[in-house]
C-alpha positions as CSV (number, residue, x, y, z in Angstrom):
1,X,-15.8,-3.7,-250.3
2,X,-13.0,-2.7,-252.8
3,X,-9.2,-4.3,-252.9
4,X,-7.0,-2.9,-251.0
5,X,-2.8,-3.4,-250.5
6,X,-2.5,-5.3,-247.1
7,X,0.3,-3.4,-245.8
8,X,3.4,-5.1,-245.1
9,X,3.8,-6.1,-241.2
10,X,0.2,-7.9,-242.0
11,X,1.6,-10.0,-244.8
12,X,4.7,-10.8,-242.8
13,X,1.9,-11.8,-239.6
14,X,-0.5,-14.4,-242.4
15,X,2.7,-16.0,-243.5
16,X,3.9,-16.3,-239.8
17,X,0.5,-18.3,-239.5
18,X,1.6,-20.6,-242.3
19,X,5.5,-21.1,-241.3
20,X,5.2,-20.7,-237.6
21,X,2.4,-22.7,-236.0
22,X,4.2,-23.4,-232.7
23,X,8.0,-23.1,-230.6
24,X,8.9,-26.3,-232.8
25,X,8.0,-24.4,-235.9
26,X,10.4,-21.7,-235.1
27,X,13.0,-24.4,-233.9
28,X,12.3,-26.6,-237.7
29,X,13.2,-23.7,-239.6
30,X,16.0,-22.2,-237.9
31,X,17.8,-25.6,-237.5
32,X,17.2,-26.1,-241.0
33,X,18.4,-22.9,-242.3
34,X,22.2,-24.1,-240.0
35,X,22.1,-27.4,-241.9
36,X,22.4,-25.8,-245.2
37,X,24.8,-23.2,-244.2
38,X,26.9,-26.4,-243.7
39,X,27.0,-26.0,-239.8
40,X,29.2,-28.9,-238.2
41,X,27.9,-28.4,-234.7
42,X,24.3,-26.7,-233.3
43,X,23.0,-26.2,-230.0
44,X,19.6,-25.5,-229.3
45,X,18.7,-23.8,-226.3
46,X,14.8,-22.6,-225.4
47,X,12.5,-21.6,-222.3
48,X,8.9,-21.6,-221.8
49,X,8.7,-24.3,-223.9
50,X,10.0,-22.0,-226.8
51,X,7.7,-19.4,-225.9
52,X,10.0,-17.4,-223.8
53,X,13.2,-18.1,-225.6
54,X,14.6,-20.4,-228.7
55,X,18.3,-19.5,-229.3
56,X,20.2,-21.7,-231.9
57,X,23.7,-21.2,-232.8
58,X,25.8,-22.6,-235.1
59,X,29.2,-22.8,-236.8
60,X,28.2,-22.6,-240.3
61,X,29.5,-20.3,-243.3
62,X,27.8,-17.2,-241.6
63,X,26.9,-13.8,-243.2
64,X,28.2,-10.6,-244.2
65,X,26.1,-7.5,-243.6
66,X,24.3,-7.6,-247.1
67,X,23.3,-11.4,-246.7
68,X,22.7,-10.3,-243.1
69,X,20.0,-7.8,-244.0
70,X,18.2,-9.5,-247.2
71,X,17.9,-12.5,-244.9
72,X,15.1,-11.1,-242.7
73,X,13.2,-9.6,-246.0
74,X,10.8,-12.6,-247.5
75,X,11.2,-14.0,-250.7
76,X,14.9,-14.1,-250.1
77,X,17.0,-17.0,-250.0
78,X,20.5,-18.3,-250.6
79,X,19.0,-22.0,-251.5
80,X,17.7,-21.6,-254.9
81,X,20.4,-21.1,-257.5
82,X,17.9,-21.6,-260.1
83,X,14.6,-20.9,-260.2
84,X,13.7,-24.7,-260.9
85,X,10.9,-25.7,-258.1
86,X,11.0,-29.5,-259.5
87,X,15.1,-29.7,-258.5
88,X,15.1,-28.8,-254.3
89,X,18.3,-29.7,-253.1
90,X,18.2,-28.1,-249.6
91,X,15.9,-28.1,-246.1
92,X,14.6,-24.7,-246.9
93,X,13.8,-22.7,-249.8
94,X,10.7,-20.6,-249.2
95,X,12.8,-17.5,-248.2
96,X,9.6,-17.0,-245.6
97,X,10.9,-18.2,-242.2
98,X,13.0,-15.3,-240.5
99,X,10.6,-12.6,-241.6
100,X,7.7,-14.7,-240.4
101,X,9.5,-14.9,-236.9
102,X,10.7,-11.7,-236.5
103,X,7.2,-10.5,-237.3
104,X,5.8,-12.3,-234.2
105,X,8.4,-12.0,-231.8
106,X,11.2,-10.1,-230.5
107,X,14.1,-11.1,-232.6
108,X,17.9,-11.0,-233.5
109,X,20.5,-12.4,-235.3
110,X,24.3,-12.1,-235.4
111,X,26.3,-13.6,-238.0
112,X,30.0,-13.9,-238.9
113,X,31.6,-15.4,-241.7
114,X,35.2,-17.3,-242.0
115,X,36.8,-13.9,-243.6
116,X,35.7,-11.0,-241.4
117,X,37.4,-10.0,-237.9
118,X,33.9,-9.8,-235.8
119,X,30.6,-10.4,-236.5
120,X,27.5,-8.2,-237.0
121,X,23.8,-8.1,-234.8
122,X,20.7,-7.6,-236.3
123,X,17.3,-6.8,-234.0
124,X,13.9,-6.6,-234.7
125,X,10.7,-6.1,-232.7
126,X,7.2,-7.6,-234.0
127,X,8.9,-7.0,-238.0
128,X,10.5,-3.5,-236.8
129,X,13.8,-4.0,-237.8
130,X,16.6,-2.2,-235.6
131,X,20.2,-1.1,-236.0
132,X,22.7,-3.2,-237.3
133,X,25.8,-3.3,-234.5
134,X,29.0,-5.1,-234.2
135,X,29.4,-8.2,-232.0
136,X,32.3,-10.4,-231.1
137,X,31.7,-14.0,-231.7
138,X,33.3,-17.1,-233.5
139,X,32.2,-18.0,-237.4
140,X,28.3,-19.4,-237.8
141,X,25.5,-17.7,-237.1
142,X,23.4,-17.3,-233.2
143,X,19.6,-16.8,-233.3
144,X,17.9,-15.4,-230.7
145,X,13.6,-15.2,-230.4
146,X,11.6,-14.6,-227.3
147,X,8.1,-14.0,-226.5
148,X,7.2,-15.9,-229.2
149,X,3.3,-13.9,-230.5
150,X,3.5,-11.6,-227.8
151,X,1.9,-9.2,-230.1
152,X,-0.5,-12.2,-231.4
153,X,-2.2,-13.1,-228.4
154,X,-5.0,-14.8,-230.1
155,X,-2.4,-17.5,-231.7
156,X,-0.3,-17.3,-227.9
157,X,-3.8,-18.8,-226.0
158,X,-3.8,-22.2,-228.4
159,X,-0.1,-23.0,-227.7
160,X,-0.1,-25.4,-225.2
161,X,1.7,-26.1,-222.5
162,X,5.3,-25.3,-221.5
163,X,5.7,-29.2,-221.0
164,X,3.9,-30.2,-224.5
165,X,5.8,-27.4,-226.4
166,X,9.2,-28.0,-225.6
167,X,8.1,-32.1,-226.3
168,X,7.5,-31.1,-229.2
169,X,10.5,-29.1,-229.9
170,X,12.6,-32.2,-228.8
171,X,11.0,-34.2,-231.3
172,X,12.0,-31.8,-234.1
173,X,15.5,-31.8,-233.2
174,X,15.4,-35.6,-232.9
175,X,14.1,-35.6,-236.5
176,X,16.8,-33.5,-238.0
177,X,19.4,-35.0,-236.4
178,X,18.2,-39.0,-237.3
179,X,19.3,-37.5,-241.0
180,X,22.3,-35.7,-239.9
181,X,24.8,-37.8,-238.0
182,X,27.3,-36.4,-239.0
183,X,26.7,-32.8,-237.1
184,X,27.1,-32.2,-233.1
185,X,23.6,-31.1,-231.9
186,X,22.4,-30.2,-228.4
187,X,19.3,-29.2,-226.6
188,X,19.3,-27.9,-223.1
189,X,17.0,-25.2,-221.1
190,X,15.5,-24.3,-218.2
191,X,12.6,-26.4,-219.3
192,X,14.2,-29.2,-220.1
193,X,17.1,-32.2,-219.7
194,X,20.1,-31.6,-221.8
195,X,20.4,-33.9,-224.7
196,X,23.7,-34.3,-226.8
197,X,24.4,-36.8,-229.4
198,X,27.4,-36.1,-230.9
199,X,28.9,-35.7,-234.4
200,X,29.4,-39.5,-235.7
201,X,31.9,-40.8,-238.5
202,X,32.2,-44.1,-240.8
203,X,30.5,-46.3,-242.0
204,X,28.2,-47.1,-238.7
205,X,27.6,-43.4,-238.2
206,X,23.7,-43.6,-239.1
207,X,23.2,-46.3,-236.8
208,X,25.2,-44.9,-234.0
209,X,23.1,-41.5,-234.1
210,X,19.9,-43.9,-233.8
211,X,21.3,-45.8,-231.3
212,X,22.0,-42.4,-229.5
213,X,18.6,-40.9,-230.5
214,X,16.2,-43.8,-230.1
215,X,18.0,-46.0,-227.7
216,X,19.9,-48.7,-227.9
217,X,17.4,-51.2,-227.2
218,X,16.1,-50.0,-231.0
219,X,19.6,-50.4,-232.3
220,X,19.8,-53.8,-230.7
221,X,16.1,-55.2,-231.9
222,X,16.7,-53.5,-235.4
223,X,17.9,-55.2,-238.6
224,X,19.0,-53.2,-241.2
225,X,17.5,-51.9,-244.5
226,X,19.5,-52.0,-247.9
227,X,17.5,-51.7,-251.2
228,X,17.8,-50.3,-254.6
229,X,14.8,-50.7,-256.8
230,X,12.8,-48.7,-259.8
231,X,15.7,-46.0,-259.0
232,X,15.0,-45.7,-255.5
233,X,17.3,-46.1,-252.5
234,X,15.8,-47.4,-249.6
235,X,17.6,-47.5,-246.1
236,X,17.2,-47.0,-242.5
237,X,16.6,-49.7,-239.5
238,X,13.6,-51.5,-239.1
239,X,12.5,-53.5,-235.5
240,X,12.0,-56.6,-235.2
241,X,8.7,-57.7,-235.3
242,X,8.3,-58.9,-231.6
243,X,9.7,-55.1,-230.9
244,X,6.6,-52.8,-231.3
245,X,4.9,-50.2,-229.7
246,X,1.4,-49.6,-229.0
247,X,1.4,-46.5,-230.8
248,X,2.9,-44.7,-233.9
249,X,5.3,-42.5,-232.4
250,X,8.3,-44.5,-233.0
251,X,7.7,-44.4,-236.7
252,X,10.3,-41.9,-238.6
253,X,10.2,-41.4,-242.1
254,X,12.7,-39.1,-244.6
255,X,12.9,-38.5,-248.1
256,X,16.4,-36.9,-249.4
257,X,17.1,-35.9,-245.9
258,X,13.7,-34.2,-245.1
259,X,11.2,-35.3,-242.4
260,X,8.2,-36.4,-244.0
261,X,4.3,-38.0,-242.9
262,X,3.2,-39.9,-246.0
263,X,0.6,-42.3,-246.2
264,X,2.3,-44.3,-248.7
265,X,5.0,-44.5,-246.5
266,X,2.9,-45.3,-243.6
267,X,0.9,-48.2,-245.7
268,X,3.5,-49.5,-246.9
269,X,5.2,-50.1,-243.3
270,X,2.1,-51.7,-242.5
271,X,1.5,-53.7,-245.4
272,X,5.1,-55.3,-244.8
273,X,4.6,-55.6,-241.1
274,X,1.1,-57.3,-241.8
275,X,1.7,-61.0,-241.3
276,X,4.2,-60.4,-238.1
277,X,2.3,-57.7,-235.6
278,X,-0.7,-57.2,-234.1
279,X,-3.7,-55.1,-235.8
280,X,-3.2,-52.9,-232.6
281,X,0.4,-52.9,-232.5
282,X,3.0,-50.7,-234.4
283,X,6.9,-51.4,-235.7
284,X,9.3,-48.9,-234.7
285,X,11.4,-47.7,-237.9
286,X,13.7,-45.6,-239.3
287,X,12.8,-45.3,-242.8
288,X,15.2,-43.5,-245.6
289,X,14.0,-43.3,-249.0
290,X,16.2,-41.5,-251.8
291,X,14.9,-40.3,-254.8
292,X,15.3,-38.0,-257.8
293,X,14.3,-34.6,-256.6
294,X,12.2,-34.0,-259.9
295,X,10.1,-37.3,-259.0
296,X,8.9,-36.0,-255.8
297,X,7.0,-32.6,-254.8
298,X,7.9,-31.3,-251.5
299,X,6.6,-27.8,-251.3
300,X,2.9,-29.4,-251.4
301,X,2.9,-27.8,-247.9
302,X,4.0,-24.8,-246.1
303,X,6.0,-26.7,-243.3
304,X,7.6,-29.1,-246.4
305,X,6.3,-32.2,-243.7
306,X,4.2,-33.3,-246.7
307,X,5.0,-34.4,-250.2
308,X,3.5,-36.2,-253.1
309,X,5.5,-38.4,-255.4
310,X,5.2,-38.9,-259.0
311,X,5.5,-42.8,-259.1
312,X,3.6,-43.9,-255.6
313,X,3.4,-47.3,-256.6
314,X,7.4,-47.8,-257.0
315,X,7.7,-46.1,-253.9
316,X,5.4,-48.7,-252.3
317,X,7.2,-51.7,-253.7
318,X,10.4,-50.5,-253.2
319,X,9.7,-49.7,-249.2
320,X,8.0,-53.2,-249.1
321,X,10.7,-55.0,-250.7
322,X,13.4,-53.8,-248.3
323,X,11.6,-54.6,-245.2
324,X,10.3,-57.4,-246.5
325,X,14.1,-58.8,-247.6
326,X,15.8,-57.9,-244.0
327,X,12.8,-59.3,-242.2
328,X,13.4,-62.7,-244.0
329,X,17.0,-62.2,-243.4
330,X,16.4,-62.0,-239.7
331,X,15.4,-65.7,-239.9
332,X,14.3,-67.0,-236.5
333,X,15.6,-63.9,-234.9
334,X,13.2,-62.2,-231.6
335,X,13.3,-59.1,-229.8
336,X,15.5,-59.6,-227.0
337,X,14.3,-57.2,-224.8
338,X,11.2,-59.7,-224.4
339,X,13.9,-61.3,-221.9
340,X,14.3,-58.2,-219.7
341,X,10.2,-58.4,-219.4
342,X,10.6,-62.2,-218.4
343,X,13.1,-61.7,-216.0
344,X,11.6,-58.7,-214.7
345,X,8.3,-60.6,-214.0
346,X,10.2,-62.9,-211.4
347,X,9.9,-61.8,-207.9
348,X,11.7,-62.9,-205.3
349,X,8.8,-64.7,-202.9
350,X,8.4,-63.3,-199.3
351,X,8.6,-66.5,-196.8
352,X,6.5,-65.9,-193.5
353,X,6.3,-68.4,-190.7
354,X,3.6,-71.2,-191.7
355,X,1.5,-71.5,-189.1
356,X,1.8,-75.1,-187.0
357,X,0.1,-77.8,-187.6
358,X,0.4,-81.2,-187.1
359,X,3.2,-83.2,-188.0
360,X,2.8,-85.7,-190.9
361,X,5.4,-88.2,-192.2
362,X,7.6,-87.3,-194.2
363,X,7.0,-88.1,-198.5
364,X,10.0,-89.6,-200.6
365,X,11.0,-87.6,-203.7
366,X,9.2,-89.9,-207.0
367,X,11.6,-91.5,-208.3
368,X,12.4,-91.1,-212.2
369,X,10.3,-94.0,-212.8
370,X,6.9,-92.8,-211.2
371,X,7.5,-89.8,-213.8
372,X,6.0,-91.9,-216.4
373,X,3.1,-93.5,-214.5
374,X,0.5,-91.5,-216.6
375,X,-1.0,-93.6,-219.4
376,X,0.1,-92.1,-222.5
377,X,-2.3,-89.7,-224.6
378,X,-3.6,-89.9,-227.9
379,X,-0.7,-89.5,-231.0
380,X,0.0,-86.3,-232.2
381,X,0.1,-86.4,-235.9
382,X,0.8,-82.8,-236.8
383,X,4.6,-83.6,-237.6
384,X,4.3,-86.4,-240.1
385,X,6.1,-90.1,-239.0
386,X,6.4,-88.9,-235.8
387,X,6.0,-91.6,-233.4
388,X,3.3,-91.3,-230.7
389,X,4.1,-89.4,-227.4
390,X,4.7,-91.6,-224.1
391,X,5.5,-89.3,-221.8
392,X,4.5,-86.4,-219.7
393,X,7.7,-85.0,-218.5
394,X,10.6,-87.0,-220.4
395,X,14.2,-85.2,-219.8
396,X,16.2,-84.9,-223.2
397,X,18.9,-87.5,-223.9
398,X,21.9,-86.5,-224.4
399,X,22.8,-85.6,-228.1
400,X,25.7,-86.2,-229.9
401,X,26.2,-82.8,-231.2
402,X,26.8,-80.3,-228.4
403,X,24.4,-77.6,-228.1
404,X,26.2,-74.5,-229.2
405,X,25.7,-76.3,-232.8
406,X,22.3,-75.3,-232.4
407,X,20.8,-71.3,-232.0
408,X,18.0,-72.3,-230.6
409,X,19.6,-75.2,-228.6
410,X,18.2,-78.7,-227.8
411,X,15.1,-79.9,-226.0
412,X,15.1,-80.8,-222.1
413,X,11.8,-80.8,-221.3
414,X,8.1,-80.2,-222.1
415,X,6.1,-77.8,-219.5
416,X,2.8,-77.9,-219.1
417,X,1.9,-79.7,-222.3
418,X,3.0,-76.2,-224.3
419,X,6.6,-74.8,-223.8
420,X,9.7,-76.7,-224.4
421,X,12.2,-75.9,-222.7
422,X,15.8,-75.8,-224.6
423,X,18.9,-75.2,-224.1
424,X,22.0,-73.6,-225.7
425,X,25.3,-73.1,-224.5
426,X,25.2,-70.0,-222.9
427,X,21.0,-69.5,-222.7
428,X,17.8,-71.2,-222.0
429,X,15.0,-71.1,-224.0
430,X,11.0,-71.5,-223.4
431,X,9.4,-71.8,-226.8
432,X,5.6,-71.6,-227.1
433,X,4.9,-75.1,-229.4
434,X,1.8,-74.1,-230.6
435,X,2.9,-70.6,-231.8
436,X,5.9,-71.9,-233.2
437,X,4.8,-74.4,-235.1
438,X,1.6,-72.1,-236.3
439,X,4.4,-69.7,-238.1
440,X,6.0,-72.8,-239.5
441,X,2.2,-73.8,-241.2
442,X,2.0,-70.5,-242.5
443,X,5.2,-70.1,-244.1
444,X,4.3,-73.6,-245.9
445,X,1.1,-72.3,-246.9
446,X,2.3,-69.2,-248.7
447,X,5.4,-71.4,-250.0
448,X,2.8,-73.9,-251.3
449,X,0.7,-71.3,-252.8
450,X,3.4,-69.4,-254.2
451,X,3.9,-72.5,-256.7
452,X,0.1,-72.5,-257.4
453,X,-2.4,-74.8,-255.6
454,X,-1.5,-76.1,-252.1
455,X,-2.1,-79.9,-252.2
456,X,-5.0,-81.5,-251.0
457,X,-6.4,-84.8,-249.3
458,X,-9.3,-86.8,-250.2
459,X,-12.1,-87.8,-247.1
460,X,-13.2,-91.2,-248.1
461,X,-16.4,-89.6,-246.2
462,X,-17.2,-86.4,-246.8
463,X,-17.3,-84.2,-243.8
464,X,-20.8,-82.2,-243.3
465,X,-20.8,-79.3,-241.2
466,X,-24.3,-77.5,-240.3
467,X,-24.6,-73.7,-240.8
468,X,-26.3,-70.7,-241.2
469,X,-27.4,-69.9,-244.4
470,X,-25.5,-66.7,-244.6
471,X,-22.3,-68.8,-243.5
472,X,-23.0,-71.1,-246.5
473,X,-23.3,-68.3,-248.5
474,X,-20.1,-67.0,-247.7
475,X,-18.3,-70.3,-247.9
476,X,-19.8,-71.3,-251.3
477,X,-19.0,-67.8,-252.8
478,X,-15.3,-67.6,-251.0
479,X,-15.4,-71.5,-253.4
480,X,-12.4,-70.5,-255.7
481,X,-10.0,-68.9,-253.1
482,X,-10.7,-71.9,-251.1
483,X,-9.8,-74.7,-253.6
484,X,-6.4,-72.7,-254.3
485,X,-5.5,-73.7,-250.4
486,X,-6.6,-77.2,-250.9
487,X,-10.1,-76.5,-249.1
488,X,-12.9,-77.9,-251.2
489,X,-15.9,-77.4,-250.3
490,X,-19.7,-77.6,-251.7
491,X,-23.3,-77.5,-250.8
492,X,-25.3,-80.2,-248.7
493,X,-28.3,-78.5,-248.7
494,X,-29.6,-74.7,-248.0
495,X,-28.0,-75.5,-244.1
496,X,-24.7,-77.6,-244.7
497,X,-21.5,-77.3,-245.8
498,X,-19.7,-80.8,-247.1
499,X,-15.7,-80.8,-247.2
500,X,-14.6,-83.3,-249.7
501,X,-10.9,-82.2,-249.5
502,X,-8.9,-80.6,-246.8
503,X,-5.1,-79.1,-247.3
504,X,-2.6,-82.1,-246.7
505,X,-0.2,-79.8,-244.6
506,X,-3.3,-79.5,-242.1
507,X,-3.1,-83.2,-241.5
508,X,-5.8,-84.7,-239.2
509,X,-6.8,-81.2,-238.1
510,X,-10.5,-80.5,-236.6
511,X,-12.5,-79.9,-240.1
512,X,-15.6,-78.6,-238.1
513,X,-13.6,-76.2,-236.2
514,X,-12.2,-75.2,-239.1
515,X,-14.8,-74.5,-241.1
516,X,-16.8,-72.6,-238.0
517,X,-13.9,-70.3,-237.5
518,X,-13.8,-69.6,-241.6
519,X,-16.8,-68.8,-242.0
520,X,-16.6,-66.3,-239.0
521,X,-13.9,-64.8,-240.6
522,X,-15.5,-64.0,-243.3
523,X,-18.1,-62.2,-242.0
524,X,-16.0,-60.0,-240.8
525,X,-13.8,-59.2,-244.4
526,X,-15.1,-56.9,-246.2
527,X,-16.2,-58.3,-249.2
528,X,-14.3,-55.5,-251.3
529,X,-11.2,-56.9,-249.7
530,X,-8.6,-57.5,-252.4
531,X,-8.0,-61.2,-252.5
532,X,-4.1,-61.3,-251.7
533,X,-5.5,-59.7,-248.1
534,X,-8.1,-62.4,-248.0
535,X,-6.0,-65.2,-249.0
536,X,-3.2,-64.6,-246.6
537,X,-6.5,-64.2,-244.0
538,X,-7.5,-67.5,-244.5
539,X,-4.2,-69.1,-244.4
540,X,-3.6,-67.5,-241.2
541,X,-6.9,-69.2,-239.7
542,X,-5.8,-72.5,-241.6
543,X,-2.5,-72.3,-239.8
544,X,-3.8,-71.9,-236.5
545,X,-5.9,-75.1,-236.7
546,X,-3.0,-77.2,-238.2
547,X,-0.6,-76.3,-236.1
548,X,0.4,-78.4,-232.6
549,X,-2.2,-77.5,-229.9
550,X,-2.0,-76.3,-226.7
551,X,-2.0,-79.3,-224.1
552,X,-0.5,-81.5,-226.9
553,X,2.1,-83.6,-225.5
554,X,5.2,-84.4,-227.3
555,X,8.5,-86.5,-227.8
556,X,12.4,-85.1,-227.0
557,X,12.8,-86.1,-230.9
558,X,9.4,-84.0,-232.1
559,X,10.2,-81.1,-229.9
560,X,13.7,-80.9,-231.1
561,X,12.6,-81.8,-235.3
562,X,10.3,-77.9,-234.1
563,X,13.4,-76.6,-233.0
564,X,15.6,-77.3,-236.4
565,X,12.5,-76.2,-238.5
566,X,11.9,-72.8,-236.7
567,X,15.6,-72.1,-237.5
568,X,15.7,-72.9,-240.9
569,X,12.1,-70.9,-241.3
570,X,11.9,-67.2,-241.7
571,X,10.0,-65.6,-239.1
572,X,9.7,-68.2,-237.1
573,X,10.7,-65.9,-233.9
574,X,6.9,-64.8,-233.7
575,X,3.4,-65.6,-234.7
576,X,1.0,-65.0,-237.1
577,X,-0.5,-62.5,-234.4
578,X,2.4,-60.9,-233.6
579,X,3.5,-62.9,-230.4
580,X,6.7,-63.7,-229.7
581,X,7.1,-67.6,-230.2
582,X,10.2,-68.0,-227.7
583,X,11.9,-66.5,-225.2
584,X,16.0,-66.3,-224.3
585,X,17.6,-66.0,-221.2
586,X,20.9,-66.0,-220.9
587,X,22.6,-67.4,-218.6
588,X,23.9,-64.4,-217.4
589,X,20.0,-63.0,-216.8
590,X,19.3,-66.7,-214.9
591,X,22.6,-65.6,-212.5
592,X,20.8,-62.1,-212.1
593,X,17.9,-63.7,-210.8
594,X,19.2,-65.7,-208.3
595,X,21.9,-62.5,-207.0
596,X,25.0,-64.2,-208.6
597,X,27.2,-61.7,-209.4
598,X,30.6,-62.3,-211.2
């Protein structure tokens, strides 16, 4: 078959495929194109899900009739001054996206700048451009595109529906304007609720707009991010650990203003996040990174959502760093919408009639006394010269400092042999001992390691542990990362494991338990794994076997020593797993429950 000249309205339709995949394609560019006309308001307005209408207008500089008419010819843009690829400045530069649209739709723009008395229209049908006609309007620019591939019907059949498109077109806008507080936008439609986060100012304008855009339950569970490293700037909000979602949708990432998905972004929110969520579970972030334009390639895709950046590893470090530093930062800190779960899982019981029955004699209340009647269990050693627990239910004496001194308050009372119950002056607190005090081995594990080998504690008798043969395997050949946590193990024959020397932050923890639930883990690592990923794996399973048990049952003075460490640890507000390791209600939420009302 010999070359041939595809004529023109055929070029125009392949680049549509490229620029306008969908109604939010349309809606990206043309939002885009307002932003770097310097537009101080835009309003968005679509039915069908885009596919019957997208209008956009603006306030920005506008156009005169010769801009007007080169700007729906491709290959012609206002945003290059240059013609240096490596330096992009602006959201658009392709010079692709109104040709592309008008080519598939029926289309037309007006446009009006500061120094002329009206503005001018400009139609087109499927790339059929029309007459140019005056039209009275204020300065900026209006948009106007319906029956979007009317004369594609091929591409119109995979669209989907009028509820997933305009989702999808709110999601765009929500992008664009998480980078751009400081413009008015709105979205409203027949298909649709009307959104409208205004223009915001000063110094808190960013996290106002995400506040307005995400919700304020983000901005009130988010710390924020401040970093300047290898000559990046790295900013944004970042949730607290104990506020995730079970998905990544609430992830948004931008570089120099632009939308982006890039998986060194992505890994390196997830390397960060590693020791503080669930596998399953995801962070919800804002993430800003600013770079030199000529160290990052953003035209690696036709839609610019992709990039590639010359130094990924500095990008990495930096993003790591900053989350990393706030997280540490937060301290004890937890989500405090966890409370609005707690308080929403009361109910206030239904009371029916008890049916009769025969009358019995009525019981005394047990005195304080009978409170302690219980013989007292085995010592605790986990928290070293602590003196051994005598009671089941012992209410807190009083405390010479008064409890506002405190965040996380004083200790009352120990519930069911796991949650102490403290209190503060305006809140109560349940705190979950045995995750708490997990966190608290783990930081002193990585603290201890950081320094080189964690210290280690001699058994006067060895402690031999029978195992598979695979499992010793593993163990033997895991030998040096072992001995750098204070585990030191070696071989009692092809089906035993001997411990000589356990980690003295463990204390009397189960060794056989220990070494069970090791070796486990290590069959499941990969063996490629690099060893920072398997070291901080096997301190996590270290932690949870030296840390205060479930069912364990503890003095007013050990409860509280938990309390005063959890504040002073970073962290400390969840798990190693993720789990939230206490709970505050405030007072205000106890009144709720009980209908007070002030």
């Amino acid at each position: 078959m010999p070359i041939r000249q595809l004529p023109e309205d055929l070029v125009n339709r392949i680049a549509a495929g490229e620029v306008v995949e969908r109604p939010a394609s349309v809606v990206k560019e043309l939002v885009e194109n307002a932003i770097d006309a310097g537009a101080t308001r835009i309003a968005v307005t679509t039915a069908g899900g885009g596919q019957s209408l997208i209008r956009i207008e603006d306030d920005g500089s506008g156009m005169d009739e010769a801009d007007l008419i080169l700007s729906i010819e491709r290959h012609a843009t206002s945003k290059l001054s240059t013609d240096a690829l490596e330096d992009i400045r602006t959201l658009g530069f392709r010079g692709e996206a109104l040709a592309s649209i008008a080519s598939v739709s029926d289309f037309a723009i007006s446009s009006r700048p500061e120094s002329a008395p009206s503005g001018l229209r400009l139609t087109m049908r499927h790339g059929a451009r029309g007459r140019i006609a005056p039209v009275a309007m204020n300065r900026g620019t209006i948009v106007e595109m319906r029956e979007l591939f009317a004369n594609v019907p091929a591409r119109r059949k995979f669209l989907k529906s009028e509820r997933a498109e305009a989702g999808a077109i709110t999601d765009v806008l929500k992008r664009l304007a998480m980078t751009h507080p400081e413009i008015h936008f709105s979205l409203s439609g027949s298909d649709r609720t009307t959104l409208d986060w205004p223009a915001r100012a000063g110094e808190g304008a960013l996290r106002a707009r995400l506040s307005d855009v995400m919700g304020a339950d983000f901005e009130a569970n988010a710390i924020q991010l401040a970093t300047i490293r290898h000559g990046l700037v790295v900013t944004g909000l970042a949730g607290l650990p104990t506020f995730s979602r079970a998905n990544s949708l609430s992830q948004f990432f931008f570089v120099n203003g632009r939308s982006v998905k890039d998986k060194v972004l992505v890994g390196a929110v997830r390397a960060a996040y590693a020791d503080f969520v669930f596998r399953d579970r995801f962070p919800v972030i804002a993430l800003y990174v600013a770079v030199d334009p000529a160290e990052v390639d953003v035209n690696v895709h036709p839609a610019k959502t992709e990039l590639r950046f010359r130094d990924q590893g500095a990008v990495r470090g930096a993003v790591i760093r900053a989350i990393s530093d706030a997280l540490s930062a937060a301290g004890f800190r937890a989500a405090s919408s966890i409370a609005d779960d707690v308080v929403e899982a009361f109910r206030v019981p239904e009371f029916t009639s008890p049916a009769p029955s025969a009358p019995q004699a009525a019981r005394p209340l047990a005195s304080p006394s009978a409170w302690r009647a219980e013989p007292p269990p085995k010592a605790y050693t986990g928290f070293s010269g602590f003196a051994e627990p005598s009671a089941r239910f012992e209410p807190a004496p009083a405390m010479d400092a008064p409890v506002a001194e405190y965040p996380l308050g004083v200790a009352r009372v120990q519930m069911f042999d796991n949650f102490i119950v403290a209190q503060t002056g305006d809140s109560l607190l349940l705190v979950d001992q045995h995750a708490a005090h997990e966190r608290l081995v783990y930081e002193r594990f990585k603290a201890a390691l950081a320094s080189g080998p964690v210290p280690s504690q001699m058994h006067l008798i060895p402690v031999v542990i029978d195992l598979s043969e695979e499992d010793c395997e593993r163990l033997l050949g895991a030998g040096p990362d072992l001995e750098r946590l204070g585990l030191h193990v070696e071989s009692f024959g092809p089906r035993a494991i001997a411990v000589r020397e356990t980690p003295a932050l463990l204390g009397q923890a189960d060794v056989s338990g220990l070494i069970r639930d090791l070796a486990d883990g290590l069959a499941e690592w990969e063996s490629a794994a690099a060893l920072s990923d398997r070291l901080e794996a096997i301190i996590g399973r270290m932690a949870c076997h030296g840390s205060v048990r479930s069912g364990r049952r503890l003095r007013v003075e050990e409860m509280n020593a938990l309390l005063r460490d959890m504040e002073a640890t970073p962290h400390s507000g969840q798990c190693i797993h993720g789990r939230p390791t206490y709970v505050e209600l405030k007072k205000s939420d106890i009144e709720r429950l009980f209908g007070r009302t002030r």
